[in-house]
Steps between C-alpha positions, in 0.01 A plus 500: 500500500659840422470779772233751459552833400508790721386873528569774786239781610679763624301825592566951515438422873346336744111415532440581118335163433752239461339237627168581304744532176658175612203321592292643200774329256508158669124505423521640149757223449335239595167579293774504211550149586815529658590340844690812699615535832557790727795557716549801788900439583488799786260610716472732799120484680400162558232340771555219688239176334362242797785374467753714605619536126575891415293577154509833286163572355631573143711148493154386593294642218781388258444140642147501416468639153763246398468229266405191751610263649673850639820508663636449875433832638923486625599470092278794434652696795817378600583857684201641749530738769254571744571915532347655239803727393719516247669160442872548581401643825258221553785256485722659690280533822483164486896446422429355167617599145343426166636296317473393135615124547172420628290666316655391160386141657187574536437685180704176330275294676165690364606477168457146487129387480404865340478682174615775659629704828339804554804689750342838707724753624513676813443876522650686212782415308808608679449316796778372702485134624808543729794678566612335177252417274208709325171377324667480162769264619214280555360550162828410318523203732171365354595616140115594438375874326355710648138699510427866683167558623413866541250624782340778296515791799673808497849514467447176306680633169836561677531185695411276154776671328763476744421118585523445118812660512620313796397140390647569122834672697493163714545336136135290562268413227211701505141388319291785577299700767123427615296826630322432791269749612516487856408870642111593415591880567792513235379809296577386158571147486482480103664743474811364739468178315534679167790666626703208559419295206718816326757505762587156565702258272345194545086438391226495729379149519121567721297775677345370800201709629466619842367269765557207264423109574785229467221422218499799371847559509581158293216658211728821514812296472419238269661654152812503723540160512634348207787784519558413884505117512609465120724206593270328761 
């Protein structure tokens, strides 16, 4: 059996709609007949389960919208903190350090048995992991290309350009960049959209209204993908 593709969702920030993104393309894929999983490698937040386990919501959602039977929860989220800060700070109050040794095992391990492996970010795109290793490290570790999603708010413009700056500078494959409108007070939303589809370098792929379903989200995101899981 060959290993499954991959694909990384990266994000202008933090709580922009990853995990919808992420969760609406597992679905999308799966109508298109493919068998994808999804995989959360960080996480800072998590609950404690009945028993005792520590679980991050978003892991969680990834875990259910993915192609069944779906994945040990640990393969999916090999790296959870229970403080709901910002990961390398996570760690270290509990004396850890990410790693990627583990991780790459458990995205090696996903691969097999799916079409495809579905990889979410955490927070923006220059995130540090550690003292010595950023998000992007990660992303060349798993040799997969990357898509931005875009929380359509103000001051939206300037953090899409300088991520797509940042993940080309980083020398990363990038496929495109899916609007997601996540701010119902945004003035001129079209408008904002419009904007970037002239100022950015890669295409749009989807436009996901505001307030959307993971059901709605896959209708928004199905023309995406044939482009995103083109060797699944």
């Amino acid at each position: 059996m060959n290993p499954a593709s991959g694909l990384f969702v990266t994000g202008t920030d933090t709580g922009i709609g990853k995990t919808l993104v992420s969760c609406g393309l597992l679905l999308a894929a799966r109508q298109a007949g493919l068998r994808p999983v999804g995989m959360k490698p960080v996480a800072s937040g998590a609950e404690q389960n009945a028993e005792g386990e520590w679980r991050n919501e978003d892991a969680e959602a990834l875990r259910q919208w993915s192609a069944t039977p779906q994945p040990d929860y640990a393969l999916i989220n090999p790296c959870v903190f229970p403080a709901p800060i910002a990961p390398q700070l996570a760690a270290a109050d509990l004396g850890r350090t990410i790693e990627l040794a583990p991780i790459r095992a458990a995205y090696e391990a996903l691969q097999f048995g799916a079409s495809a492996v579905l990889v979410e970010g955490v927070g923006g795109w220059c995130v540090p992991l550690s003292d010595h290793l950023m998000q992007a490290d990660l992303v060349r570790a798993l040799r997969v290309p990357v898509v931005l999603v875009v929380g359509i708010r103000l001051g939206c413009i300037s953090h899409a350009i300088l991520s797509e700056r940042a993940i080309v500078a980083d020398g990363l494959p990038l496929l495109g960049w899916i609007a997601n409108r996540v701010d119902p007070h945004c003035l001129v939303p079209d408008r904002v959209i419009a904007s970037l589809d002239e100022e950015m370098d890669c295409p749009r792929l989807a436009d996901i209204p505001f307030g959307a379903s993971v059901h709605a989200a896959a209708r928004a995101l199905q023309g995406s993908v044939p482009k995103l899981f083109a060797n699944a």
